[in-house]
N, C-alpha and C positions, 0 to 999 in steps of 0.2 A: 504493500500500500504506500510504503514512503516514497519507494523508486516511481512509482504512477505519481505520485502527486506531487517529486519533483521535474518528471517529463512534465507533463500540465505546467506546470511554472515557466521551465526554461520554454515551453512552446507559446505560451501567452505573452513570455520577454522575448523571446523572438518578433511573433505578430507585432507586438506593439512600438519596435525596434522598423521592421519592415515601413508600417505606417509613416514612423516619423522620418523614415527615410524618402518614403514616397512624398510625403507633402513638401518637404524640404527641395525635392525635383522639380515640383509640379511648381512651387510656387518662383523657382530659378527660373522655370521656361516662362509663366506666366508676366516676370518682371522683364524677360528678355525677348516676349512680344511686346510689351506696352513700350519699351524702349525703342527699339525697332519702329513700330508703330510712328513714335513722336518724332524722331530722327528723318525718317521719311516725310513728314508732314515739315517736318524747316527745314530740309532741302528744297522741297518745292515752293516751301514761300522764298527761299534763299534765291532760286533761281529766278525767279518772278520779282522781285524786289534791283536784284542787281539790273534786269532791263531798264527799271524804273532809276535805278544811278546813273544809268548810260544818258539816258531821256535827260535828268534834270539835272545834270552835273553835279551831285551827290556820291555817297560813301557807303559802304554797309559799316556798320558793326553789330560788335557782339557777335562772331561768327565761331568762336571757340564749340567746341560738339555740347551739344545739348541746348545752346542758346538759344532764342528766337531773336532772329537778325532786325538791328535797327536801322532804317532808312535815314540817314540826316542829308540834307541840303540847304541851299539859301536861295530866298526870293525876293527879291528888291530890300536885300538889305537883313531882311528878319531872315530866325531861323526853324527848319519845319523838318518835324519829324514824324515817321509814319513805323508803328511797332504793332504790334498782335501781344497779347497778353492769354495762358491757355486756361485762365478760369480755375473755377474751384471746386467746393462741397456747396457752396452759397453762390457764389459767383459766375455768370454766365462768361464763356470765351468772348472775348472783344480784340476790334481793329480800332485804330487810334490815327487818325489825322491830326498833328499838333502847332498850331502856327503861333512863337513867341513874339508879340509885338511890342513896339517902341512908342507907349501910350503916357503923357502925361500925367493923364486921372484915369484913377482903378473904374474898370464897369462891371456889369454883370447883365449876362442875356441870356434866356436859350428859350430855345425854337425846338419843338415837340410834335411829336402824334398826337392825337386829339387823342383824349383817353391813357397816355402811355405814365402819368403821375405827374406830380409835382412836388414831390417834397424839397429836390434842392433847392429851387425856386420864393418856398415860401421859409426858407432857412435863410436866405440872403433876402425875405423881405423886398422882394421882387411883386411887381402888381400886373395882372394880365392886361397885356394891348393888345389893340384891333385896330389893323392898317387900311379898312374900309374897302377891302376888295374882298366879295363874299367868297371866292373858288378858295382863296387864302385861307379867313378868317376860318374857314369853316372846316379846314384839314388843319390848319395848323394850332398848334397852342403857341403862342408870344409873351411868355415873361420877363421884365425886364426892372433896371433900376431908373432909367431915363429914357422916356418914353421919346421927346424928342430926339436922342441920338439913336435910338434904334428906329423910326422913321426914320430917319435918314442912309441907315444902313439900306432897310428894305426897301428898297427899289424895284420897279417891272421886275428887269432882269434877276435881282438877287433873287425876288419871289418866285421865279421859275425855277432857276437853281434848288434851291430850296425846298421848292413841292417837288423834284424830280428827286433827287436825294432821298430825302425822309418816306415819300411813296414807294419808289425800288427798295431803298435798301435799311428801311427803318430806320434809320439816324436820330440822331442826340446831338441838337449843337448846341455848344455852352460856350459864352464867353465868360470867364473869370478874372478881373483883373486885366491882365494883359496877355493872356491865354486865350487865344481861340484853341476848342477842342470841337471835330468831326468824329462821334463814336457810332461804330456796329455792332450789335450784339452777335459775332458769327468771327471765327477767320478768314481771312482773303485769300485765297490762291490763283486768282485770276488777275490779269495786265488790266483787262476791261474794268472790273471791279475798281482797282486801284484807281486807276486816269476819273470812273465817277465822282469817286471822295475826292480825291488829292485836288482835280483841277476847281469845281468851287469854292474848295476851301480857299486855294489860292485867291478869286475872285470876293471872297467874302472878307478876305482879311485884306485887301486892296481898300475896300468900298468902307471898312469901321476905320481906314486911317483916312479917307476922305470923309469921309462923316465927321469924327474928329478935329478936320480941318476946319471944320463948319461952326467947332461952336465958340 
């Protein structure tokens, strides 16, 4: 009975030997597709991105393995960066349009989906405007800190930008300060994609330093 009931033992320390060897496998391949996985997904934004340096006479960084590559370049002067960020447990992936501008006085604006919240909005004490074009008002949300200088931002043109933008590709634009930010809840892996964001922004962050000009 002792010899059976140390076979039983050493067979139950085996099994459970085996297990912990099996999971310790599974969970090597499993971290060694998710790596794979993501390595794959910043190459392709890497490739896509460096088009986008050739285009705007820009740089990548953060190219070391593992990184998500940053876009920097410069546009009449300011400077604009374009990064992907891969999200969370809370946090959705995002693409990031960043234009640093050379503003005297701090602003605050952003320009919303109808429906998409407002908390930052009512955190910086921002009040909804309406620029009196119904196609507008009526898709967009407009919070701002100074109503006159965002009139003057939105313009026809800006307002097409804009409902083009935010209807394709859901966008968030926030001015803060002296931050323009164009954000999408989604990675980019397309040239197309990118040239949507990248070029209003540019156009947008033209038009708050001519607004600017104005007051």
């Amino acid at each position: 009975m002792l010899k059976i009931g140390l076979m039983v033992l050493q067979t139950s320390e085996n099994f459970d030997l085996s297990i912990l060897y099996l999971s310790i496998v599974l969970a090597i391949v499993f971290l060694f597709i998710g790596l794979s996985f993501t390595i794959n997904k910043i190459k392709k934004i890497k490739r896509v991105l460096e088009v986008q340096a050739i285009k705007r006479n820009g740089e990548l960084q953060g190219l070391f393995r593992g990184s998500y590559p940053v876009l920097k370049f410069n546009h009449n002067s300011e400077q604009v960066k374009v990064y992907s960020t891969p999200g969370g447990r809370n946090t959705p992936p995002c693409t990031y349009v960043c234009v640093t501008l050379s503003l005297p006085v701090s602003h605050h604006m952003r320009l919303y989906k109808e429906g998409f919240g407002s908390k930052i909005g009512k955190k910086l004490g921002m009040q909804d405007i309406q620029v009196g074009i119904d196609s507008f008002d009526r898709d967009i949300m407009v919070k701002g800190s100074d109503e006159f200088f965002i009139r003057n931002i939105l313009t026809y043109g800006i307002q097409d930008l804009v409902l083009r933008i935010i209807n394709n590709h859901r966008a968030d634009i926030i001015l803060d300060r002296n931050r323009l930010r164009i954000i999408v809840q989604k990675i980019v892996y397309d040239e197309t994609t990118y040239d949507d964001l990248i070029d209003p922004a540019l156009k947008i962050a033209d038009q708050i330093k001519k607004a600017e000009s104005k007051r």
